[in-house]
C-alpha positions as CSV (number, residue, x, y, z in Angstrom):
1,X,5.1,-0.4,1.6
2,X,4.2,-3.3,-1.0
3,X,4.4,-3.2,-4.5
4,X,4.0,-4.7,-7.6
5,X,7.1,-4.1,-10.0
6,X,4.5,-3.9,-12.7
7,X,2.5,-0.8,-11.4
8,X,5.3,1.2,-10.4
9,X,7.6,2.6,-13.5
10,X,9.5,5.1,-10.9
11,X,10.5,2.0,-9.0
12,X,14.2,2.7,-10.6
13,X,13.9,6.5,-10.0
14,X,14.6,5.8,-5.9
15,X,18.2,4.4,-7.0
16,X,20.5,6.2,-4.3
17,X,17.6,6.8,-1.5
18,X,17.3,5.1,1.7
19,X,14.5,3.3,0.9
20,X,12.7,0.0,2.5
21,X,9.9,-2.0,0.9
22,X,7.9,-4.3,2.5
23,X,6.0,-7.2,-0.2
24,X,4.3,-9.9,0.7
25,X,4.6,-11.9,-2.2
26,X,7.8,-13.6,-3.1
27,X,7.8,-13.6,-6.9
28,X,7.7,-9.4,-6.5
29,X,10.4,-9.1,-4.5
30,X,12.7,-11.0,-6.8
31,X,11.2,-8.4,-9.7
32,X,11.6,-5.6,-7.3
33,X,15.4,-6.8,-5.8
34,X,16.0,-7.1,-9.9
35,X,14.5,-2.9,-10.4
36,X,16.5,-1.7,-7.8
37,X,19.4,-3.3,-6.8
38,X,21.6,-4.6,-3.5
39,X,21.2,-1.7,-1.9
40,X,17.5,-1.4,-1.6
41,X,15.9,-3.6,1.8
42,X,13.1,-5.4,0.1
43,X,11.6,-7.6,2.7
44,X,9.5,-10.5,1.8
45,X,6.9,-9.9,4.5
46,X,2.9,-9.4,6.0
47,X,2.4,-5.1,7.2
48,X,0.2,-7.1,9.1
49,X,2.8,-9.1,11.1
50,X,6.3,-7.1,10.6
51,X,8.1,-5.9,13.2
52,X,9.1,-2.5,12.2
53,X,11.9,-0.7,14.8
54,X,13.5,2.0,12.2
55,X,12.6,5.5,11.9
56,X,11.7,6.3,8.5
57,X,10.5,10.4,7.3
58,X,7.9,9.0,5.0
59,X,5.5,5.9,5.0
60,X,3.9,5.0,1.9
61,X,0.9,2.2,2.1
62,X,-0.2,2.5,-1.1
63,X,-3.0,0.3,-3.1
64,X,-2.3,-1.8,-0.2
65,X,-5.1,-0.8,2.4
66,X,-7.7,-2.8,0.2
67,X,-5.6,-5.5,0.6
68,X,-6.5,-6.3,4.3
69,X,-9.4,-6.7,6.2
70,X,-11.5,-4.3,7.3
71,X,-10.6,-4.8,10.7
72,X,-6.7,-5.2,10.1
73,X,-6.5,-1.5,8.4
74,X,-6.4,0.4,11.7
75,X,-3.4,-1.7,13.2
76,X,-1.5,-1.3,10.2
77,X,-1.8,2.7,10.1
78,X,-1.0,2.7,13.7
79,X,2.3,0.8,12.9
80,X,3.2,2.9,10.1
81,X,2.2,5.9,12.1
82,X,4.4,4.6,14.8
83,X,7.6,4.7,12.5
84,X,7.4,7.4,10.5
85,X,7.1,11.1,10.8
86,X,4.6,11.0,7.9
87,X,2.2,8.3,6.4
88,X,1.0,8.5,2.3
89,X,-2.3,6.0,1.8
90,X,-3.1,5.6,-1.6
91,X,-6.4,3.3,-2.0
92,X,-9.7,2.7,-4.4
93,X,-12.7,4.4,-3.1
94,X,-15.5,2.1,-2.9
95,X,-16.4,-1.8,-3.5
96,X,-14.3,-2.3,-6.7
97,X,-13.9,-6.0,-6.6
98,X,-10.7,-7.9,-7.5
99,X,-9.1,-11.0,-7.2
100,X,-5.5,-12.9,-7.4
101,X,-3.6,-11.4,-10.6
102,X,-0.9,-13.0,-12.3
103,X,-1.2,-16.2,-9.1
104,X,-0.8,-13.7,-6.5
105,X,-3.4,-14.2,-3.9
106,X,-2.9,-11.2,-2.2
107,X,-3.6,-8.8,-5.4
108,X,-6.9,-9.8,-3.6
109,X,-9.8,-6.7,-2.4
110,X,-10.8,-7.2,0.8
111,X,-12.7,-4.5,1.7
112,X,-14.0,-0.8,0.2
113,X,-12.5,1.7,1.7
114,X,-14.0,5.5,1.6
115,X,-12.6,9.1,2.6
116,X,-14.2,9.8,6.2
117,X,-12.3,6.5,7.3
118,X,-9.3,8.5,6.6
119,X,-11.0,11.4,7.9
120,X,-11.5,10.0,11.3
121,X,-8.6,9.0,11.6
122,X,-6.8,12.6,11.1
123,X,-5.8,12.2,7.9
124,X,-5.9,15.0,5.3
125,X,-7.7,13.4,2.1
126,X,-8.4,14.4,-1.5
127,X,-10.2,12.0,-3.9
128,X,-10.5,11.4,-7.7
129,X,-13.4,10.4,-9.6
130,X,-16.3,8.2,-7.9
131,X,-16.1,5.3,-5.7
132,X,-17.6,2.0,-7.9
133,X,-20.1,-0.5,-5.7
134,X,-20.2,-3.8,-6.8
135,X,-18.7,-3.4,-10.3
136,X,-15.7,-4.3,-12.5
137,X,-14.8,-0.7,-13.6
138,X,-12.2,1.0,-11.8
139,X,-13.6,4.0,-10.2
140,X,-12.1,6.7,-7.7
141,X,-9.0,6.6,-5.8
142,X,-8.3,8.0,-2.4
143,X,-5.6,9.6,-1.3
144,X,-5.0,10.5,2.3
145,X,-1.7,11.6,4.3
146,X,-0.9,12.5,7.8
């Protein structure tokens, strides 16, 4: 799972858990390894490209499946399905354009993402709000699980 320290208040919350966090850029695992401390694994590395051999109860992708390409989403679910007993996906619904936020090229949208893709997939999904096309104003989110 990626994050940005910014978006995630609870962040200190999983003191004492067994938890492992997967970010892609560098400057948020420095905030992140600053949140929570030597005992968290905070790896600076691509869900794209990491090798992932632990068992884990939980999987949480979330606000990250944007992040990809369209193409590259079903690879990643398979890995994360692969290592955990359950996967959360938490993602906007719809074309809600964004680019690189505070330098980090990878805050970048790559593709809209809607509910049946979930759906198809197996995953049970519940949604908020509308999905935006081709506007700046944040619209619905998706939430899917399996």
């Amino acid at each position: 799972m990626g994050a940005n320290p910014k978006a995630f208040a609870f962040w200190e919350k999983l003191k004492g858990c067994v938890v492992r966090i997967i970010e892609i850029w560098k400057p948020n695992c420095e905030a992140l390894k600053a949140i929570m401390g030597v005992d968290a694994a905070i790896d600076l590395a691509d869900i794209r490209t990491v090798d992932i051999t632990e068992h884990y109860d939980l999987a949480v992708w979330w606000h990250g499946p944007e992040h990809v390409e369209s193409n590259e989403v079903r690879p990643c679910l398979e890995k994360l399905e692969a290592c955990a007993d359950h996967v959360l996906i938490g993602c906007p619904w719809g074309d809600y354009p964004q680019g690189p936020i505070d330098g980090n090229p990878h805050e970048e949208h790559r593709n809209p993402l809607n509910p049946r893709y979930f759906e198809k997939k197996g995953y049970t999904v519940v949604t908020d709000g509308e999905p935006v096309r081709g506007t700046e104003k944040q619209g619905g989110q998706i939430a899917a699980w399996k």
